[in-house]
C-alpha positions in Angstrom: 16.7 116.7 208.5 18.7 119.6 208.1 21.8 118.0 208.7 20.9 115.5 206.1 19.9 118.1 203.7 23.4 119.7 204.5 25.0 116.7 203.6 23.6 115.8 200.6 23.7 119.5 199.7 27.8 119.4 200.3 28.2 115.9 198.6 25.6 116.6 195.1 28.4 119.9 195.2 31.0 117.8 195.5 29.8 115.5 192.8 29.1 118.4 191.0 32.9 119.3 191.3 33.9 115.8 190.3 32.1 116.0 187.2 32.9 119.2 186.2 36.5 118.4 186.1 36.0 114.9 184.6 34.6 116.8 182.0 36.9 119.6 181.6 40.0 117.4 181.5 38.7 115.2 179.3 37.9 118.4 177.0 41.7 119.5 177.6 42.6 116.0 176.6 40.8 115.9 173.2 42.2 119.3 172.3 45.6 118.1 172.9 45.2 115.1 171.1 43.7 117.1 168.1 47.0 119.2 168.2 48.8 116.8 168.2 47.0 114.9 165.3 47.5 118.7 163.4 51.3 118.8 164.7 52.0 115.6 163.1 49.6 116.2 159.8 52.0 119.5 159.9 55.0 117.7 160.1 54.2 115.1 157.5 53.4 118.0 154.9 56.1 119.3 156.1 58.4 115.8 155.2 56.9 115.7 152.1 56.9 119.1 150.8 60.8 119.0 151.8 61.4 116.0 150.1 59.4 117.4 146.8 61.5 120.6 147.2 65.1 118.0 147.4 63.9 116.2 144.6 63.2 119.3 142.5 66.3 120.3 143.2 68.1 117.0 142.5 66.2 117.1 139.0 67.5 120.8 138.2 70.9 119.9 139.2 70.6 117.1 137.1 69.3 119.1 134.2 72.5 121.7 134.7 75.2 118.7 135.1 73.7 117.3 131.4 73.7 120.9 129.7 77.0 121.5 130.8 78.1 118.2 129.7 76.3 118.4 126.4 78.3 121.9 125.9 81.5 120.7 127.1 80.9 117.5 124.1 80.1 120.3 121.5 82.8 122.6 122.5 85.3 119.8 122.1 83.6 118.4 118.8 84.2 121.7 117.6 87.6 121.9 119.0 88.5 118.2 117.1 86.7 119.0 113.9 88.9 122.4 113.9 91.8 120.0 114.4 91.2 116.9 111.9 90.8 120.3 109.5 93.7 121.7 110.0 95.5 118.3 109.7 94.1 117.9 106.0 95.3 120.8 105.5 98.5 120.5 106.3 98.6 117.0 104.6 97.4 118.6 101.2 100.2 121.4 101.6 102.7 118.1 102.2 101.2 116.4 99.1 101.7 119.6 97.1 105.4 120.0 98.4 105.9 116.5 98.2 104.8 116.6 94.7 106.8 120.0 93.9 109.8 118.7 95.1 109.7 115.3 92.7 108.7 118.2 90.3 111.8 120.0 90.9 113.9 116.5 91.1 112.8 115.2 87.8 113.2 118.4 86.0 117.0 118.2 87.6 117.4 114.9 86.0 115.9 116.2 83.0 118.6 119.2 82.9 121.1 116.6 84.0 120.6 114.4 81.2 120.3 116.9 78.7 123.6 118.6 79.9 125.0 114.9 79.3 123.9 114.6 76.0 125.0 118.2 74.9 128.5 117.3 76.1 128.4 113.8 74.2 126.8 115.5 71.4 130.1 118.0 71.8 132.4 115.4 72.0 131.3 114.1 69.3 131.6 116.9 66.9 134.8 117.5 68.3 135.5 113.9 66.9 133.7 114.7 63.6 135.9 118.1 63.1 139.5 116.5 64.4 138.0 113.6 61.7 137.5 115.8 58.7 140.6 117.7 59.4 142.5 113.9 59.4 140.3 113.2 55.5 141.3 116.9 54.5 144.6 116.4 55.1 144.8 112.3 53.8 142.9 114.3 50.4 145.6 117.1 50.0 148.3 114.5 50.0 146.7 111.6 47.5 146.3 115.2 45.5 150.0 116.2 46.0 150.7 112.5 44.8 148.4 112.1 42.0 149.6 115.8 40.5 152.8 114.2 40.7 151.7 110.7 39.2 151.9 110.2 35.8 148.8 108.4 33.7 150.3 105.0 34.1 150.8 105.1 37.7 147.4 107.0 38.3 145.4 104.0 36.6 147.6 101.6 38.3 146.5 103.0 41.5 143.0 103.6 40.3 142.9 100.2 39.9 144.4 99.0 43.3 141.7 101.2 44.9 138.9 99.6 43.0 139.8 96.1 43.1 140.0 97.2 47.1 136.8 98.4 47.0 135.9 95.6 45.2 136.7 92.8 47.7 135.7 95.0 50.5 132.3 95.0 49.0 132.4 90.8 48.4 133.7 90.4 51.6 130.3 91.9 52.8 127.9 90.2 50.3 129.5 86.8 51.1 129.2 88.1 54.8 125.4 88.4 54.5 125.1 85.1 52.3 126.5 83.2 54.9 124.6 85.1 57.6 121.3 84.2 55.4 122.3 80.4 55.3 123.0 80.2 59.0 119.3 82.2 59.4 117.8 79.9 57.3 119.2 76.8 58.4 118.7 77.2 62.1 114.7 78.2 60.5 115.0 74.5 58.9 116.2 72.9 62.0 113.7 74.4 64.2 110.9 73.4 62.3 112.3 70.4 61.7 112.2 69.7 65.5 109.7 71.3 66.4 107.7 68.6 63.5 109.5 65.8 65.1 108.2 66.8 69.1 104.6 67.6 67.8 104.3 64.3 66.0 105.7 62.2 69.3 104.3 62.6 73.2 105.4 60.2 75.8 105.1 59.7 79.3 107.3 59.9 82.2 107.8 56.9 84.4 109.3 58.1 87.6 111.3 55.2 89.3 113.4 55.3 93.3 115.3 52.8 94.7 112.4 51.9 97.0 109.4 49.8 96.1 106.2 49.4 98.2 104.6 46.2 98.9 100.9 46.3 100.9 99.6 43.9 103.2 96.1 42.8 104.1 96.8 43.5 107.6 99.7 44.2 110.0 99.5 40.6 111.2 100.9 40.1 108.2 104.6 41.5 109.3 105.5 39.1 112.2 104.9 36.2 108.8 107.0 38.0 106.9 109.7 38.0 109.9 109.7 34.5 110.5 110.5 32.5 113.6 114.1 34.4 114.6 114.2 36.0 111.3 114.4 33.7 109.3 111.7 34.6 106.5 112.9 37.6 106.6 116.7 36.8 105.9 116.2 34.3 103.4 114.2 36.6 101.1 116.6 39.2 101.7 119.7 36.8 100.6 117.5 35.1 97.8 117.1 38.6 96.6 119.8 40.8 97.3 117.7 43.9 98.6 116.5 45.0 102.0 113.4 44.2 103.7 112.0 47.4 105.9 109.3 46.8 108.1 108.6 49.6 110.2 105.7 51.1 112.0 104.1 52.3 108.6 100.8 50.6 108.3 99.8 47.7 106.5 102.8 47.8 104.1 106.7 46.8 104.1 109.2 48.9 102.0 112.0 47.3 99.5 114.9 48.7 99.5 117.4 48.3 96.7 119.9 49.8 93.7 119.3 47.2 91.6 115.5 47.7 90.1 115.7 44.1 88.9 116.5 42.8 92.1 114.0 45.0 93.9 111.1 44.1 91.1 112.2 40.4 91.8 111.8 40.8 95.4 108.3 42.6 94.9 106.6 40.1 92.7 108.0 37.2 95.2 106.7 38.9 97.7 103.4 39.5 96.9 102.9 35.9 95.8 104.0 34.8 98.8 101.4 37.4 100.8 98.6 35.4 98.5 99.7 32.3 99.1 99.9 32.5 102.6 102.7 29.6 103.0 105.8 31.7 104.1 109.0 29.9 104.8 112.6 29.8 104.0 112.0 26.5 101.2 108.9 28.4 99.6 110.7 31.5 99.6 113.5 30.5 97.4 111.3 28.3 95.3 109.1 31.5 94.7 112.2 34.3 94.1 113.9 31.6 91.9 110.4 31.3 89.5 110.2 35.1 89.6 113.9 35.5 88.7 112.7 33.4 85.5 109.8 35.5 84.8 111.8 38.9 84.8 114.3 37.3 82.4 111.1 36.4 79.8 109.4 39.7 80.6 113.0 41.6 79.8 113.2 39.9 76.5 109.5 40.6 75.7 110.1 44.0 76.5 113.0 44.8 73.9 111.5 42.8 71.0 108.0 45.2 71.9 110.2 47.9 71.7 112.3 46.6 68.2 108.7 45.5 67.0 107.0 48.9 67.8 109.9 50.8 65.9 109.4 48.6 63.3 113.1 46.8 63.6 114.6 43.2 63.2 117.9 41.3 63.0 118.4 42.8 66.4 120.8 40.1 67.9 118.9 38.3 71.1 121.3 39.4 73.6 121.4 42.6 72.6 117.3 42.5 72.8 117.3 41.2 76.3 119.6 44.2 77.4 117.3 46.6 75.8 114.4 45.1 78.1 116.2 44.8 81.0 116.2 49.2 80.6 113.0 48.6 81.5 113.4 48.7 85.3 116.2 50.9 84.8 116.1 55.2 85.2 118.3 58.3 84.7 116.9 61.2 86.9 113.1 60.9 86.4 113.1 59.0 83.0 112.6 55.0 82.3 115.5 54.0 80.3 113.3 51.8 78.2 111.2 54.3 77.4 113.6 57.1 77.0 115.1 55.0 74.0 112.2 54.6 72.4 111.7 58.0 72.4 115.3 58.9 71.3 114.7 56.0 68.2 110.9 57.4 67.6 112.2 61.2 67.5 115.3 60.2 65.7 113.5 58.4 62.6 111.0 61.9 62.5 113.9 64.1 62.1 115.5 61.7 59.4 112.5 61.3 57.8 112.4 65.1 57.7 116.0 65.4 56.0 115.8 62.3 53.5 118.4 60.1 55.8 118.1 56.3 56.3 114.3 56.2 58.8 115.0 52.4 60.2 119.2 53.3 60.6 118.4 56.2 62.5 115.5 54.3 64.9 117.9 51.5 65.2 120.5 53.7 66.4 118.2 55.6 68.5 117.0 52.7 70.3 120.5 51.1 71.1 122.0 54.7 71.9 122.0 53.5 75.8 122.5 50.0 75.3 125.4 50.2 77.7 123.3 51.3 80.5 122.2 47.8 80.9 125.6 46.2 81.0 127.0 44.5 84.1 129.7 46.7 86.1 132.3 43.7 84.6 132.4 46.0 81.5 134.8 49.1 82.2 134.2 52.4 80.4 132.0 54.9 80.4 128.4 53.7 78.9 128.5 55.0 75.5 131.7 52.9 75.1 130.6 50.2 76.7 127.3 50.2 74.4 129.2 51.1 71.3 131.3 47.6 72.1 128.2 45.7 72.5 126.6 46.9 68.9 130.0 46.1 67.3 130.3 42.7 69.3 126.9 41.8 67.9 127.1 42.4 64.8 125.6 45.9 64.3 127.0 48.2 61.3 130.2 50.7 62.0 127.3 53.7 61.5 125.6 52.8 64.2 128.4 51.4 66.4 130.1 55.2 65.7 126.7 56.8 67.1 126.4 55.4 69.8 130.0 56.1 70.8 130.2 59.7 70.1 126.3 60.2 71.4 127.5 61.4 74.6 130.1 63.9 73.6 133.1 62.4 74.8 134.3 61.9 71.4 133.8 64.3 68.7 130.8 63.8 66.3 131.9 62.9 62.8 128.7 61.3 61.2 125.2 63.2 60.2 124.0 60.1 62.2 125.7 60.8 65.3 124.4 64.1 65.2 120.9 63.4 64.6 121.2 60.7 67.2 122.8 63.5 69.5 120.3 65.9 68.7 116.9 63.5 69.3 119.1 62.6 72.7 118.8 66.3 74.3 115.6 66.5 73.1 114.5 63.6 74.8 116.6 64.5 78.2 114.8 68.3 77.8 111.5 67.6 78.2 109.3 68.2 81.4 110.3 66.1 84.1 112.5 64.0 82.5 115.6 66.0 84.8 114.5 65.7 88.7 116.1 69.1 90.4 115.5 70.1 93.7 114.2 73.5 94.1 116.8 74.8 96.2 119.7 73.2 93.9 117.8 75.0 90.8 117.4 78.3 92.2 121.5 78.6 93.4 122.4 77.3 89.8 120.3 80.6 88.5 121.8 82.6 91.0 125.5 81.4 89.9 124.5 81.7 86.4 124.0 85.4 87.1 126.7 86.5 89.3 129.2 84.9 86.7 128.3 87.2 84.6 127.7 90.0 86.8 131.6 90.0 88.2 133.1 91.4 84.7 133.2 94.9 84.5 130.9 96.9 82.3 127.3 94.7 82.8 124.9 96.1 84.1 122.2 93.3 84.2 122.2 89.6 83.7 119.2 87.3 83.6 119.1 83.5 83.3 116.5 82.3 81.0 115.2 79.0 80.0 115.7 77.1 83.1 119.3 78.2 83.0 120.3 76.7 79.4 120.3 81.0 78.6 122.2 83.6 80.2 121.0 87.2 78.9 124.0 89.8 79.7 123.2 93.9 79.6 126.4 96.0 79.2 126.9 99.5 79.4 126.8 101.3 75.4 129.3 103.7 76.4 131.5 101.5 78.2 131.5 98.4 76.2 132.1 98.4 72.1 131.0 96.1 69.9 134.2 94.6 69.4 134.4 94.3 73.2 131.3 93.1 73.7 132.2 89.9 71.2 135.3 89.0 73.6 133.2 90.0 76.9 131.1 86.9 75.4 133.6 84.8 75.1 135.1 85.3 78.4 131.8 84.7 80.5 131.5 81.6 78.8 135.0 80.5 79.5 134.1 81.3 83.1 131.1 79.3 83.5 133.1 76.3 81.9 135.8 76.4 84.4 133.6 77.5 87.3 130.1 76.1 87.5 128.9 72.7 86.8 126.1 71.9 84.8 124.0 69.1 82.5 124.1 70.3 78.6 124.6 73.6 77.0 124.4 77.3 78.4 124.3 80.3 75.8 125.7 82.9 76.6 124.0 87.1 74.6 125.6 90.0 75.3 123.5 92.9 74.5 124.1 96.2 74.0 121.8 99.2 73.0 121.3 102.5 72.5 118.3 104.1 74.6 116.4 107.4 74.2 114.0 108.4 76.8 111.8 111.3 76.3 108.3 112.6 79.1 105.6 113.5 77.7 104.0 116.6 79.5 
């Protein structure tokens, strides 16, 4: 019992023991665990308190970088406003010595110029006095003669010296008369034709040695060909022109010298297009039916243009020339028409000066007769026309005016020249003359540097499409007298040296100038 009592005694001591430390290590294990839950609490704050403190510091560094950026941006706004004023400146003292020194180089032209008039103005007193000296001295010798004259011989020479005076004094009134006619009748003429263009327009008809034919369709070109070619050359023989079919679409060209051969070959053409039967037999058929129609559309041309000037007895030939102008040209201008512009501005200007209206329409009209000849006929075509009128009856007048209309001969007749004179107005108007651009503009130059090479010009201008040349010479280095024959020789010039269609006047100014600044 006692044992026992030991033994349970030692072992509820034991347990005792057990449980205490159980307990006391589990207490020592909680504690630890809550320090280590306040160690890591600790560190966090720690973590984030650091990182507050880095990002304050980020921010303020931030903060310093941007103000000393902001000043470094004012300092140099400052710096380049200081700059861009100093530049302006420096460019308003340059303006101010820019403007003193044309100041200073004006006022030295000014000084110039006024030195060079005192020394003209010198020279020219020293003229006046050597001049006076020269009349003092002729005066003290007619004196020395008359005092040894005796009345006879002083009246004979009064008389001498008036009668000189006299015809000194006609010799300038008929001057100015004649000056006055020549004013007044180049007044008349001008008005005359200036009448005569105002009371006629006409139009242009601009004619090439190519005519255009168009097609329905392109098919249309291996028709025209033929089978070998043989469409093609049988129109072209029938005709006497080319036939040019190319790659341009839907048409053929016609190519040809002859505009009565090439309108032939158009209308047969085009019939032949409509018809739609194209081979050699109905080609020639066609050509020889439009070969007949030409020849009755020629003649019904020239006795519409006879009828419309209001002209008859024309011989028949001579009518079916004037028509066949009709497909004819000179530069831009339709023969037909430009002869009934020439007869038309021809009757106004005689109608104007009293003269013979129908003479001077009928000459008009046949003025290019010879145009229309055949190349059989040699000579040039005013002679060749002038032979026609006369063959065909026409009067010697007009026969003479058509002859000398073209200058080779010299005009002898008021007809010729009014025929001559309606001619060049005709040829002068707007696009009657075709001229390359190019060609025009070297002419001008020419013109210029003709008159440029003599010594003494200063300026030369061509005017009026080059029919004017305007010449500027020197006043102290050219006279008056001088500038007459200067005239004369710049117009010799451009006769040997340049080449040109009508007339080309040639003024020669020369003035005085006086140039004063207002200040």
């Amino acid at each position: 019992m006692d044992v026992i009592t030991i033994v349970v005694g030692l072992g509820g001591a034991a347990l005792g023991a057990v449980l205490f430390y159980v307990l006391f290590y589990k207490k020592e294990q909680e504690k630890g665990e809550a320090l280590k839950r306040d160690a890591e609490q600790k560190l966090k704050d720690a973590e984030a308190q650091a990182t507050a403190v880095l990002r304050a510091a980020e921010i303020d560094a931030k903060d310093m970088v941007f103000k000393a950026k902001s000043a470094a941006e004012k300092e140099a706004d400052q710096r380049r406003a200081e700059l861009l004023g100093q530049e302006k400146r420096l460019g308003q003292k340059e303006e101010q010595i820019d403007k003193r020194l044309d100041s200073v180089g004006q006022r030295e032209k000014e000084l110039d110029k006024r030195e060079h008039n005192v020394t003209g103005k010198e020279a020219d007193l020293l003229n006046q006095e050597k001049r006076l000296e020269k009349l003092e001295q002729e005066a003290q010798v007619r004196l020395q003669e008359v005092a040894s004259l005796s009345v006879e011989e002083a009246k004979r020479r009064l008389m001498e010296q008036l009668e000189a005076d006299a015809r000194k004094a006609a010799a300038a009134e008929v001057r100015k008369i004649e000056e006055q006619a020549q004013a007044e009748a180049h007044e008349k003429a001008r008005k005359v034709v200036a009448l005569a263009i105002q009371r006629f327009a006409s139009e242009f008809v601009a004619e090439s040695t190519v005519s255009v034919v168009d097609l329905p369709s392109d098919d249309m070109k291996g028709r025209i060909i033929g089978r070998e070619g043989r469409n093609i050359r049988t129109l072209e023989n029938a005709c006497g022109i080319d036939l040019i079919i190319d790659d341009t679409p839907e048409a053929v060209v016609i190519s040809g010298f002859n505009p009565v051969r090439r309108e032939i070959a158009k209308m047969a053409l085009e019939r032949l297009i409509t018809d739609g039967r194209i081979h050699p037999a109905r080609i020639e058929e066609i050509v020889e039916k439009c070969r007949k129609e030409i020849e009755t559309t020629t003649k019904q041309a020239g006795e519409q243009a006879a009828f419309d000037l209001g002209l008859h007895g024309i011989h028949p030939e001579l009518m079916r020339l004037i028509g066949k102008m009709k497909y004819r040209t000179s530069g831009a201008h339709n023969q037909l028409q430009h002869s009934i512009e020439v007869g038309t501005l021809a009757g106004l200007i005689a109608g104007e000066l009293g003269l013979n209206v129908k003479q001077a329409r009928r000459a008009g009209l046949l003025h290019d007769v010879g145009k229309a000849a055949d190349h059989e006929m040699e000579g040039s075509h005013a002679a060749v026309g002038a032979e026609l009128c006369k063959r065909y009856g026409e009067s010697p007048a007009i026969v003479r005016a058509v002859r000398t209309h073209e200058g080779e001969e010299a005009v002898d007749s008021i007809l010729g020249v009014l025929i001559d004179a309606a001619n060049r107005l005709s040829n002068a108007r707007p696009g009657a003359r075709r001229e390359q651009m190019e060609t025009y503009v070297q002419r001008i130059a020419a013109l210029e540097q003709v008159a440029k090479g003599f010594a003494g010009v200063e300026q030369s201008f061509a005017i009026q499409c080059g029919r004017e040349v305007r010449v500027i010479v020197a006043q102290d280095k050219i006279s008056d007298d001088e500038a007459l024959l200067l005239c004369r020789d710049i117009t010799k010039k451009i006769e040997s040296d340049l080449t040109y269609t009508g007339t080309v006047t040639v003024t020669v100014v020369r003035e005085s100038r006086s140039v004063e600044i207002a200040r």
